[in-house]
Backbone bond lengths (Angstrom), bond angles and torsions (degrees), N, CA, C in turn:
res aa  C-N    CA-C-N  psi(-1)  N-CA   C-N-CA  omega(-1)  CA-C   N-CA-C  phi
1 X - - - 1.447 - - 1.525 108.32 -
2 X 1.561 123.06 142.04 0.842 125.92 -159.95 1.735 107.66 -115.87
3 X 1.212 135.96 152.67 1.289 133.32 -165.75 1.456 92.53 -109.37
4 X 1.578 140.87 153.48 1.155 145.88 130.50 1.353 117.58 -119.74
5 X 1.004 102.18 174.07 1.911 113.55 -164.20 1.814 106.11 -142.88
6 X 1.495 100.06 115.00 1.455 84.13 166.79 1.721 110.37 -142.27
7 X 1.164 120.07 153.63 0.789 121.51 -162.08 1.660 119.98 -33.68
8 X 1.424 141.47 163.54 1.322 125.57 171.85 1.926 131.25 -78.43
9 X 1.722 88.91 -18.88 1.306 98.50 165.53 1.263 122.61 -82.91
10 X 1.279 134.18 -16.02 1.189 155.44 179.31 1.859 110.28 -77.53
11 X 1.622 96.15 -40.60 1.494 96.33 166.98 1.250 132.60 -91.70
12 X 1.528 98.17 -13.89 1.706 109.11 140.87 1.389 131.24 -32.13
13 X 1.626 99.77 -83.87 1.412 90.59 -174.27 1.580 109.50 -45.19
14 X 1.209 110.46 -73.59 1.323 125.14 -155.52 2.118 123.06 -40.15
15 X 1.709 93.00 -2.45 1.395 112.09 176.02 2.058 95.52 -93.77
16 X 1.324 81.70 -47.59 1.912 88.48 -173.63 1.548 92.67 -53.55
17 X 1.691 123.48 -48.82 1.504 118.73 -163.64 1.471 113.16 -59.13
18 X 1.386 104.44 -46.53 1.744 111.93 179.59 1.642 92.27 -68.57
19 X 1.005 156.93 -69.76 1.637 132.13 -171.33 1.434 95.65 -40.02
20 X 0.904 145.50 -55.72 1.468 116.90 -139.65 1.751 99.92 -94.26
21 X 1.202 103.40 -6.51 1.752 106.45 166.44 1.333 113.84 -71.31
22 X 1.750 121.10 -53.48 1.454 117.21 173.72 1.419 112.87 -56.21
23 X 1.158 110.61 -40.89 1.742 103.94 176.64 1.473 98.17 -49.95
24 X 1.145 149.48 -68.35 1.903 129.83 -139.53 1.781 96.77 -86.16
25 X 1.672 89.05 159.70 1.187 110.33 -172.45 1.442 108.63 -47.96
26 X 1.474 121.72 -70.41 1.406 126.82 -175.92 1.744 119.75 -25.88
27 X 1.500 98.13 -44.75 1.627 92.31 171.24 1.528 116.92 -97.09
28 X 1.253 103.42 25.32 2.264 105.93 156.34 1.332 99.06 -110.18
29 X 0.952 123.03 -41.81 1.866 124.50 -179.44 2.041 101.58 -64.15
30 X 1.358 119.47 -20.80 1.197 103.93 -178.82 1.578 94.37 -105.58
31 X 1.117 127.14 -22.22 1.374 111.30 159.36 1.613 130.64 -79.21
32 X 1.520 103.16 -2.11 1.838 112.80 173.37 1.528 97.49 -84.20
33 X 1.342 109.02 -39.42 2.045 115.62 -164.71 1.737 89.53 -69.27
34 X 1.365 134.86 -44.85 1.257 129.09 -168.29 1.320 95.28 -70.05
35 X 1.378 150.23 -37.74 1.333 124.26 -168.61 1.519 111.02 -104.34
36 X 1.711 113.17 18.32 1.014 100.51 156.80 1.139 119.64 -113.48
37 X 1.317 128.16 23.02 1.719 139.83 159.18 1.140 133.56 -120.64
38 X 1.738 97.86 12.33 1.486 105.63 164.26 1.174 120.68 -64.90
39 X 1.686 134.88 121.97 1.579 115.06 152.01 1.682 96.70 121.70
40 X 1.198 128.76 -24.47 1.393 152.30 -168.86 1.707 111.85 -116.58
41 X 1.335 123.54 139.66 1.062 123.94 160.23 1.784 127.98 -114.74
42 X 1.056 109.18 143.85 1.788 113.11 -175.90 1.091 106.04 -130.36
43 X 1.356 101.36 -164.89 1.408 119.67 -148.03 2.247 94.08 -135.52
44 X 1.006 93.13 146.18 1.385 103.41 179.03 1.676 96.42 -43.58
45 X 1.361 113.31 -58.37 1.492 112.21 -154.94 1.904 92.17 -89.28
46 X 1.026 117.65 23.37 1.585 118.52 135.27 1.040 128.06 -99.79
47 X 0.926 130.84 -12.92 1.755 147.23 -177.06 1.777 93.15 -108.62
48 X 1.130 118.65 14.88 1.657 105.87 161.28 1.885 109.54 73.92
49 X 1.621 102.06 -3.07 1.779 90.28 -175.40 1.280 114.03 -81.11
C-alpha cells in the first residue's frame, strides 16, 4: 500500500466536490440502479446495452 500526500487545501475542495456530486440526481439513480442488481445476474440486453 502506497501513501500519498496532498496538500490540505487541495483535500478540501475535493471533499466540498464529492458533496456536491451526492447531491444531483444522476448519482441517486446510479446508486438506486446498484441496489437493484445486487445479488442477481443479467445479461447486457437487460441492462439496456
Amino acid at each position: 500500500m502506497e501513501t500519498i500526500t496532498i496538500p490540505k487545501v487541495e483535500y478540501q475542495v475535493m471533499l466540498a466536490e464529492l458533496e456536491t456530486l451526492r447531491r444531483t440526481d444522476l448519482y441517486k439513480r446510479l446508486l438506486q440502479f446498484m441496489q437493484n442488481i445486487q445479488g442477481k445476474k443479467f445479461t447486457r440486453a437487460d441492462l439496456g446495452f
